[in-house]
PyMOL CGO cylinders between C-alpha atoms (Angstrom):
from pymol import cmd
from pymol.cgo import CYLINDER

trace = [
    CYLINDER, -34.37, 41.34, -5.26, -35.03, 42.99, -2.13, 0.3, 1, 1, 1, 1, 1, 1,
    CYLINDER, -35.03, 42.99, -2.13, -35.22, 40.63, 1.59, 0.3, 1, 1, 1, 1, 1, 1,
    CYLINDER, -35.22, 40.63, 1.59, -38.07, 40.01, 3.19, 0.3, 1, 1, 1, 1, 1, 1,
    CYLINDER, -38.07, 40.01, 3.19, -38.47, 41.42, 6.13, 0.3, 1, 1, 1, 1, 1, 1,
    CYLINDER, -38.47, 41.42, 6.13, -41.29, 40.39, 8.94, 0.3, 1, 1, 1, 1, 1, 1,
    CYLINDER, -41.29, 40.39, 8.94, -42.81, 43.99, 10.55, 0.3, 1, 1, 1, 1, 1, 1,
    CYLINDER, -42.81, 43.99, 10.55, -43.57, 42.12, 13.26, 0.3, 1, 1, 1, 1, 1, 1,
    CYLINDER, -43.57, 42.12, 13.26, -40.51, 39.92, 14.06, 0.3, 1, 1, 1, 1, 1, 1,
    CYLINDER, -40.51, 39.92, 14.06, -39.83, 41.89, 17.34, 0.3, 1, 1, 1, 1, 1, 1,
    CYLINDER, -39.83, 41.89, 17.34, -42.68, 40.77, 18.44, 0.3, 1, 1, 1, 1, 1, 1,
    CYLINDER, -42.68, 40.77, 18.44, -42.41, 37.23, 17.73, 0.3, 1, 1, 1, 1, 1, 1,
    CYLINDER, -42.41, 37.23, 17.73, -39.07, 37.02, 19.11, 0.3, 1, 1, 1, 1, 1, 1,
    CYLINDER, -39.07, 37.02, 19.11, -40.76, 38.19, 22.34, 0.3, 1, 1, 1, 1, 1, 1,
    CYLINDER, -40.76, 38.19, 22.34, -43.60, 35.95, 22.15, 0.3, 1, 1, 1, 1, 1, 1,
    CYLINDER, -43.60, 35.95, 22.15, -40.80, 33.00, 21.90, 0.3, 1, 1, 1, 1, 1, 1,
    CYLINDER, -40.80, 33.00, 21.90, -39.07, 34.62, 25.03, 0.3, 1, 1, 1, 1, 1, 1,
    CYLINDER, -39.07, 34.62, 25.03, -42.70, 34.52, 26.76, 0.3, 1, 1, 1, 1, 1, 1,
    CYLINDER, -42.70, 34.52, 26.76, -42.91, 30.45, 25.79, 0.3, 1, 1, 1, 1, 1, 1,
    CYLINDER, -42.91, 30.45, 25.79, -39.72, 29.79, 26.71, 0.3, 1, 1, 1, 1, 1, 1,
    CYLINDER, -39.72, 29.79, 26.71, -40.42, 31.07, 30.15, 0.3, 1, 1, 1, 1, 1, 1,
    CYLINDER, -40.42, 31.07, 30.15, -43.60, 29.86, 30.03, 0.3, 1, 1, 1, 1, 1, 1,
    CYLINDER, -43.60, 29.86, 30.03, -42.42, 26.86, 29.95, 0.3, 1, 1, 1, 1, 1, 1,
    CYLINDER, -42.42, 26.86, 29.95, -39.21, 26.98, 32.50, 0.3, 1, 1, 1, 1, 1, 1,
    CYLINDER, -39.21, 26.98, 32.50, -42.13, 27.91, 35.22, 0.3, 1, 1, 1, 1, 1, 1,
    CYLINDER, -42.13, 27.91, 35.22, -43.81, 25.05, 33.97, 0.3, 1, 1, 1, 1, 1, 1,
    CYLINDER, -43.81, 25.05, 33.97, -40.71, 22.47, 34.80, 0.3, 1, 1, 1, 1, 1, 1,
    CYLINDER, -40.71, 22.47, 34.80, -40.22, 24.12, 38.07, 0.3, 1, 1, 1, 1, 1, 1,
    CYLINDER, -40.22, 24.12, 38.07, -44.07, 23.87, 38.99, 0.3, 1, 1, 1, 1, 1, 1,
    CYLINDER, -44.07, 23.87, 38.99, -43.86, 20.50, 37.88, 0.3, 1, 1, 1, 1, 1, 1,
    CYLINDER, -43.86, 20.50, 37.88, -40.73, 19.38, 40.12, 0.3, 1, 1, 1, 1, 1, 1,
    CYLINDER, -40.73, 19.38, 40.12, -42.58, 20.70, 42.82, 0.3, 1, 1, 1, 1, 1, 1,
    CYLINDER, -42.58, 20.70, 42.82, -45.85, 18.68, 42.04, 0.3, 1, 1, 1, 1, 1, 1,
    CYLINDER, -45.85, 18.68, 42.04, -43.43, 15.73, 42.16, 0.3, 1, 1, 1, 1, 1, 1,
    CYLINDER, -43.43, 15.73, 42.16, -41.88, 16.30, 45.72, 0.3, 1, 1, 1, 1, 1, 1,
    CYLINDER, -41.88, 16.30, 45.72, -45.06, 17.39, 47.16, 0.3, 1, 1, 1, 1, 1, 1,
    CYLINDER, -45.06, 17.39, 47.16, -46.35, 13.96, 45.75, 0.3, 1, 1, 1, 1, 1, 1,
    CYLINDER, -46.35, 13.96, 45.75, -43.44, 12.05, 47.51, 0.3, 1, 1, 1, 1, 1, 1,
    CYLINDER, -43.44, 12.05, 47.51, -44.00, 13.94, 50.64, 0.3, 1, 1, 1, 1, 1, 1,
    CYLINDER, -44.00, 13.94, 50.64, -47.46, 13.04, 50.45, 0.3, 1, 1, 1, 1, 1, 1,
    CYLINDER, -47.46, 13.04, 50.45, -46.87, 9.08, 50.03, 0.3, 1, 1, 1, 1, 1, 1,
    CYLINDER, -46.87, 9.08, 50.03, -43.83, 9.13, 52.36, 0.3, 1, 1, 1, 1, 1, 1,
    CYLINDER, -43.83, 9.13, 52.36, -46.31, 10.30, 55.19, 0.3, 1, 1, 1, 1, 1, 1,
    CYLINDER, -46.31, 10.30, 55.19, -49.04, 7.91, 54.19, 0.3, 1, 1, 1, 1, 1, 1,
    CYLINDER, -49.04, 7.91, 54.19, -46.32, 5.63, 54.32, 0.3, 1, 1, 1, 1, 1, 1,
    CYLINDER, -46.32, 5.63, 54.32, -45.36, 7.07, 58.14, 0.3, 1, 1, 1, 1, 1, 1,
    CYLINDER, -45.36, 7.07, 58.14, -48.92, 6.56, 59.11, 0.3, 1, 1, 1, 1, 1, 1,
    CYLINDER, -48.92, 6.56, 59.11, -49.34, 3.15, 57.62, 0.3, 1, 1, 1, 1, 1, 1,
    CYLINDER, -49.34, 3.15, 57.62, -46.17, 2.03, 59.70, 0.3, 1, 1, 1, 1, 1, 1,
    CYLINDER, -46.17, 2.03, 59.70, -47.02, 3.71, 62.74, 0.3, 1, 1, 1, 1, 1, 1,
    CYLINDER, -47.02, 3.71, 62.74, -50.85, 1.74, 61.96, 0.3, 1, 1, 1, 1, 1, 1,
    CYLINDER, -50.85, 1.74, 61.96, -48.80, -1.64, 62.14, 0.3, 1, 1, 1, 1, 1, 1,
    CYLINDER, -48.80, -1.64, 62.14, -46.61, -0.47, 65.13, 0.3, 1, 1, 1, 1, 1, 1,
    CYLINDER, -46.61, -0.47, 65.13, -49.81, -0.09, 66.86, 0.3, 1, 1, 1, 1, 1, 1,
    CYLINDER, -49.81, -0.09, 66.86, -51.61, -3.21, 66.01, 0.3, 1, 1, 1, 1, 1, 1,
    CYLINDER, -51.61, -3.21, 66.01, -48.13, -5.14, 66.84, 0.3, 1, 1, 1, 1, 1, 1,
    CYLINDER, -48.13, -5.14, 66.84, -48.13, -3.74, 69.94, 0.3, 1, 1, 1, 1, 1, 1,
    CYLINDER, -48.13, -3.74, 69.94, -51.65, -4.43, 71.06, 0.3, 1, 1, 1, 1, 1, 1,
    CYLINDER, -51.65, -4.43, 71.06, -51.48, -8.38, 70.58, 0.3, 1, 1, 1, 1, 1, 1,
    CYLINDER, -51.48, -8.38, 70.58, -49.14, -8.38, 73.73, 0.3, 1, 1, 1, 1, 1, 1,
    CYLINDER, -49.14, -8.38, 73.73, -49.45, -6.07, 76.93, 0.3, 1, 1, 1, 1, 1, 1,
    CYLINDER, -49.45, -6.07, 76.93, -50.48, -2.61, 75.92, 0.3, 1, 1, 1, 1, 1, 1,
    CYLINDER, -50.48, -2.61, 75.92, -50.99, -0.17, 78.44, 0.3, 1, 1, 1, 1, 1, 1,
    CYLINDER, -50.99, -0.17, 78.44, -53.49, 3.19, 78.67, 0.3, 1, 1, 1, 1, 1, 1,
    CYLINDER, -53.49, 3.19, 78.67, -49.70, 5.07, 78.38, 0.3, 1, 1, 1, 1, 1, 1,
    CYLINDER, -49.70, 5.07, 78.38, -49.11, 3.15, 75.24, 0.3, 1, 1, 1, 1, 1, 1,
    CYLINDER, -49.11, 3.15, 75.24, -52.34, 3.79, 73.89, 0.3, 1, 1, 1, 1, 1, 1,
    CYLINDER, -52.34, 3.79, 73.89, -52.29, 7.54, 74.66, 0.3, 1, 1, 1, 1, 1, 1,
    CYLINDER, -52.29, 7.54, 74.66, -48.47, 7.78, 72.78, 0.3, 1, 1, 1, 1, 1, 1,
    CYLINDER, -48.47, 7.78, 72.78, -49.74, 5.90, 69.96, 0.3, 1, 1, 1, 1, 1, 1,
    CYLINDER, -49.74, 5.90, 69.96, -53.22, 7.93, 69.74, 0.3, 1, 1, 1, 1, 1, 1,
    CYLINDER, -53.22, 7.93, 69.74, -51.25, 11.24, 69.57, 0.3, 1, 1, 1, 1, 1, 1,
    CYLINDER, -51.25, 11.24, 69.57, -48.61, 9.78, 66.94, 0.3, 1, 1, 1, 1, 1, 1,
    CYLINDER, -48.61, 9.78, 66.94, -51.44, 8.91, 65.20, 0.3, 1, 1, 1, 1, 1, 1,
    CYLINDER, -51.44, 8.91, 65.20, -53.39, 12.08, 64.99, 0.3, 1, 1, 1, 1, 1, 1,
    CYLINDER, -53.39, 12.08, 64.99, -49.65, 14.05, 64.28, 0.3, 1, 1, 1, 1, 1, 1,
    CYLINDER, -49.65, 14.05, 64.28, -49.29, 11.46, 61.63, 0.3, 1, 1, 1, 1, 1, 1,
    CYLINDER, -49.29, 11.46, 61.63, -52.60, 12.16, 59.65, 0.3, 1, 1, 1, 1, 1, 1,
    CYLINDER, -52.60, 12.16, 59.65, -51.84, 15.86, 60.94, 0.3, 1, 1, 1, 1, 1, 1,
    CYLINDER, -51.84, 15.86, 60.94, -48.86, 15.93, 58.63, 0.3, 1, 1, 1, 1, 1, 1,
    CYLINDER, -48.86, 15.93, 58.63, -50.47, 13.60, 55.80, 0.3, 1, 1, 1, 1, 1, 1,
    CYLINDER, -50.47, 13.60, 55.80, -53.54, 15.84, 55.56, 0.3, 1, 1, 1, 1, 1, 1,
    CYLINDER, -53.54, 15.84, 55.56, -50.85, 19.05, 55.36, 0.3, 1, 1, 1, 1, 1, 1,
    CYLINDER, -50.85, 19.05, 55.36, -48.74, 17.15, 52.39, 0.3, 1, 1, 1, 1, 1, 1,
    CYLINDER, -48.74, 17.15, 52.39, -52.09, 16.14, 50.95, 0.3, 1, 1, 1, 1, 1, 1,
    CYLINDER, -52.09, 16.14, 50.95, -53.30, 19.74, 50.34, 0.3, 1, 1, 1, 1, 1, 1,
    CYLINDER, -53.30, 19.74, 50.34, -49.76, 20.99, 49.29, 0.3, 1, 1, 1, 1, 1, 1,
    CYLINDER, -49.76, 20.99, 49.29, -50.22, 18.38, 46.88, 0.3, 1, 1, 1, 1, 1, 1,
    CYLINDER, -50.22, 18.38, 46.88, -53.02, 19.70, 45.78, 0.3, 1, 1, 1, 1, 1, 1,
    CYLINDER, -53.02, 19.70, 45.78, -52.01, 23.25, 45.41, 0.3, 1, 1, 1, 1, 1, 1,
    CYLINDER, -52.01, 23.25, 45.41, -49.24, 22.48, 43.70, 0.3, 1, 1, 1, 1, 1, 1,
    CYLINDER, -49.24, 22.48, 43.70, -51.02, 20.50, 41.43, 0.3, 1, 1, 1, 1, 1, 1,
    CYLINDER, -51.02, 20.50, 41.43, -53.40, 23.37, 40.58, 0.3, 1, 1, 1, 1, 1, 1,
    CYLINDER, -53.40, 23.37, 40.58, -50.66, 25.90, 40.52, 0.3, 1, 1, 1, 1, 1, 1,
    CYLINDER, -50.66, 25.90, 40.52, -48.65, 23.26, 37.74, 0.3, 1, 1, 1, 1, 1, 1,
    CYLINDER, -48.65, 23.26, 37.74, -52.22, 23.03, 35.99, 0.3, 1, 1, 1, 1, 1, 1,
    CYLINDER, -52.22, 23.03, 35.99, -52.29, 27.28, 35.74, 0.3, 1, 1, 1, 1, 1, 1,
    CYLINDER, -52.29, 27.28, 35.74, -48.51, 27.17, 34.61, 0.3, 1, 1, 1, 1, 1, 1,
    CYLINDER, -48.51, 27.17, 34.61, -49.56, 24.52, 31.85, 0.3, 1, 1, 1, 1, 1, 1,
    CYLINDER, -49.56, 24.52, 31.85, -52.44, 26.30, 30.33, 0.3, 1, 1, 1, 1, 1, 1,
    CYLINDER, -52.44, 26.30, 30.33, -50.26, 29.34, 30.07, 0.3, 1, 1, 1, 1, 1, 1,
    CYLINDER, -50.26, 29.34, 30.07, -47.25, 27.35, 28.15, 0.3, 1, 1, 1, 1, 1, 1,
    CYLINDER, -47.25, 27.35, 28.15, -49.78, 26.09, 26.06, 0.3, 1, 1, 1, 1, 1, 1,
    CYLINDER, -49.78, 26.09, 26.06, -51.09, 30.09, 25.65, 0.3, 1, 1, 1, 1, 1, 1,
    CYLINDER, -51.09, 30.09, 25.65, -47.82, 31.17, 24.76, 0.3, 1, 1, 1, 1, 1, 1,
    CYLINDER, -47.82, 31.17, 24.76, -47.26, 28.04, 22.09, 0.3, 1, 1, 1, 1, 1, 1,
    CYLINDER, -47.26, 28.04, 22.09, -50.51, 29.21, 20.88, 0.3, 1, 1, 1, 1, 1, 1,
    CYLINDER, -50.51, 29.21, 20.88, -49.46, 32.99, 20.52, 0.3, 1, 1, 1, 1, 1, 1,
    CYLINDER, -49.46, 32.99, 20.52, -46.12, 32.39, 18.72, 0.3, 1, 1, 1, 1, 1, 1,
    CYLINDER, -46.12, 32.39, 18.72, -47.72, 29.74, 16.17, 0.3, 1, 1, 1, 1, 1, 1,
    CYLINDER, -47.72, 29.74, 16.17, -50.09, 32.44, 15.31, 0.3, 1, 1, 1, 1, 1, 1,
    CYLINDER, -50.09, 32.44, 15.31, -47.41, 35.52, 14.82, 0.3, 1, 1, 1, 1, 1, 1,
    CYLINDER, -47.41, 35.52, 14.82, -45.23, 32.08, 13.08, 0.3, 1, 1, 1, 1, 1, 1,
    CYLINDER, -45.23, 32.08, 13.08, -48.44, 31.38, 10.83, 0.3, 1, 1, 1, 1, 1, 1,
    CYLINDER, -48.44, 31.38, 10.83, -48.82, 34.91, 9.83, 0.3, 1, 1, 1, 1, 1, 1,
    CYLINDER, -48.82, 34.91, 9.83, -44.97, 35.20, 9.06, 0.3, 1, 1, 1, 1, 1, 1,
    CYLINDER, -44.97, 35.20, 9.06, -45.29, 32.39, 6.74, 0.3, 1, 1, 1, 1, 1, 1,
    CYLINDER, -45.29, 32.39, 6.74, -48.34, 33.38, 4.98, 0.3, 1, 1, 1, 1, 1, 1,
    CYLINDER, -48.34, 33.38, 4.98, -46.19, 37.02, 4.57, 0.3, 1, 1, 1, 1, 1, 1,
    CYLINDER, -46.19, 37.02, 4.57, -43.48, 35.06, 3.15, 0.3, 1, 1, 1, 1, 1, 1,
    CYLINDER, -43.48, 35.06, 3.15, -45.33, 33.11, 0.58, 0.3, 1, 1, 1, 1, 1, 1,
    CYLINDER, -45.33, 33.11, 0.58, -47.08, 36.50, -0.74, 0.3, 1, 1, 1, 1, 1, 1,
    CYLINDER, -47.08, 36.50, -0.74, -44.33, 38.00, -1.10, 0.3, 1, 1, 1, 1, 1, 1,
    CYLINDER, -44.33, 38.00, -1.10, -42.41, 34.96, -2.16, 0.3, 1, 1, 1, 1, 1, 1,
    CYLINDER, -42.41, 34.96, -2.16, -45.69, 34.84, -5.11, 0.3, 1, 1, 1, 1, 1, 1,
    CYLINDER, -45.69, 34.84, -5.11, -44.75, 38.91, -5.66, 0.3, 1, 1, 1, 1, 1, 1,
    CYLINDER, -44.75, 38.91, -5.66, -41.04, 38.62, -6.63, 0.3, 1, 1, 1, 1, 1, 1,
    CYLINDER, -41.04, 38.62, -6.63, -41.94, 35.73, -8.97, 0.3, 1, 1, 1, 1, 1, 1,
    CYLINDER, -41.94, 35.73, -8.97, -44.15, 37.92, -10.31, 0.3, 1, 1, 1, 1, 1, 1,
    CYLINDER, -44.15, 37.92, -10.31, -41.99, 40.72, -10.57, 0.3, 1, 1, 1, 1, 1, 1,
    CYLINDER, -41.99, 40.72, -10.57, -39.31, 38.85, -11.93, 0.3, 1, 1, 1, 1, 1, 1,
    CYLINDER, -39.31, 38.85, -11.93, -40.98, 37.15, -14.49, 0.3, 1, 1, 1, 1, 1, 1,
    CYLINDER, -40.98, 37.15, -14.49, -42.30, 40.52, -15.41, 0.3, 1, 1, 1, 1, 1, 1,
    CYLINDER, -42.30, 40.52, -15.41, -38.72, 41.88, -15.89, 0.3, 1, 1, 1, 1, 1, 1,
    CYLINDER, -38.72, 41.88, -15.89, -37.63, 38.47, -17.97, 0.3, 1, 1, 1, 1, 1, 1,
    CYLINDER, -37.63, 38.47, -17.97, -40.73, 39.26, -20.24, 0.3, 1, 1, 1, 1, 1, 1,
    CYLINDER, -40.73, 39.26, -20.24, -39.36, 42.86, -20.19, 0.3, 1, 1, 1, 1, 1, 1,
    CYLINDER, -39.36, 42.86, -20.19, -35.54, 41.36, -21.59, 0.3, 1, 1, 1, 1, 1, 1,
    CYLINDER, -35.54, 41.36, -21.59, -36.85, 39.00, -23.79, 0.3, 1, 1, 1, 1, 1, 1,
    CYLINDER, -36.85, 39.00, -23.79, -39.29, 41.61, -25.58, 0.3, 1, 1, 1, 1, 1, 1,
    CYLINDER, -39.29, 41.61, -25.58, -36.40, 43.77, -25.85, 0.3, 1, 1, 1, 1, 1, 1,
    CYLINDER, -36.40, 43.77, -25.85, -34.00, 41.42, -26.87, 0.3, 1, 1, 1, 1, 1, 1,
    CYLINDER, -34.00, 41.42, -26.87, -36.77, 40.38, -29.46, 0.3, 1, 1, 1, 1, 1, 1,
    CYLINDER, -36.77, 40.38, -29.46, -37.24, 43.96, -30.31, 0.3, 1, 1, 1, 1, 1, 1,
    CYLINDER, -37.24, 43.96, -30.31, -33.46, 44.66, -31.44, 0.3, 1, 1, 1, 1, 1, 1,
    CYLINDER, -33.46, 44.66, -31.44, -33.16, 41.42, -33.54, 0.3, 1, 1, 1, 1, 1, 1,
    CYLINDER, -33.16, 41.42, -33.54, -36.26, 42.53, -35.49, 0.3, 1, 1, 1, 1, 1, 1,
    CYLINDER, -36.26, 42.53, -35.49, -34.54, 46.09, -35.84, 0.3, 1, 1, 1, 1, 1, 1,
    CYLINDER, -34.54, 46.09, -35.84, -31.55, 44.56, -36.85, 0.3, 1, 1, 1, 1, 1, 1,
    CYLINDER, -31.55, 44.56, -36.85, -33.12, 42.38, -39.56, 0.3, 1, 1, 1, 1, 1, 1,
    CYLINDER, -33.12, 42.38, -39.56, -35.04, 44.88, -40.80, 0.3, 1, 1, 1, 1, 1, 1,
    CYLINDER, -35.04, 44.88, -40.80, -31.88, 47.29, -41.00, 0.3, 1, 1, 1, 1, 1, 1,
    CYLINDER, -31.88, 47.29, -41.00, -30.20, 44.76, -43.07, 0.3, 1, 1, 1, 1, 1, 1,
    CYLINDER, -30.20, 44.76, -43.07, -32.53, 44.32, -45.74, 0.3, 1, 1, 1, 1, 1, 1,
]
cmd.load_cgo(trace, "trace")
């Protein structure tokens, strides 16, 4: 019986390449989501201490000096929360991109995989077919020679 072959295996094998990059890029844009994330809370974090330093600091003497330092580690403070914010964000969008193209590629290779098996089964239906066809074939001969041979003895 002769192999099946896929014509378009190549193909698939590259569309499996594609996913499996697809979804490396995905990890990475993911890890980076994550740190930008921490960044983020670690600076709202910053700020929220640098809030309490400030209120600590104004129950006793605080002077126009004090409140001048503290203004301007303030505003550098929400400076670099508002940056880690927005990096946040963009990696967030950027890991949103890199999952709708994993799930592209997944899509892609079921399709070329769905195809392959609906190949396989028609062909898998065709060599039953055939092979039946040559067991009728042997049997009709077979069936064929004893009737010779009976009739030959007679």
């Amino acid at each position: 019986m002769k192999t099946f072959l896929f014509p378009l295996e190549s193909v698939l094998e590259a569309r499996r390449v594609q996913e499996d990059e697809a979804r490396q890029q995905l990890a990475i844009a993911l890890e980076k989501q994550r740190e930008a994330l921490a960044r983020s809370r670690e600076a709202v974090a910053g700020l929220n201490r640098i809030l309490e330093a400030i209120a600590a600091a104004s129950a006793g003497r605080f002077t126009v000096a004090d409140r001048d330092r503290s203004w301007s580690l303030r505003q550098a403070q929400e400076q670099i929360c508002a940056e880690a914010r927005v990096a946040a964000r963009e990696f967030t969008r950027l890991a949103e991109e890199k999952r709708a193209l994993a799930i592209e590629t997944r899509r892609n290779r079921e399709l070329l995989e769905r195809l392959k098996a609906a190949r396989r089964a028609a062909w898998l239906k065709e060599a039953a077919r055939v092979e039946q066809h040559q067991f009728d074939e042997f049997a009709m001969t077979r069936r064929y020679q004893a009737a010779r041979q009976e009739y030959a003895v007679c």
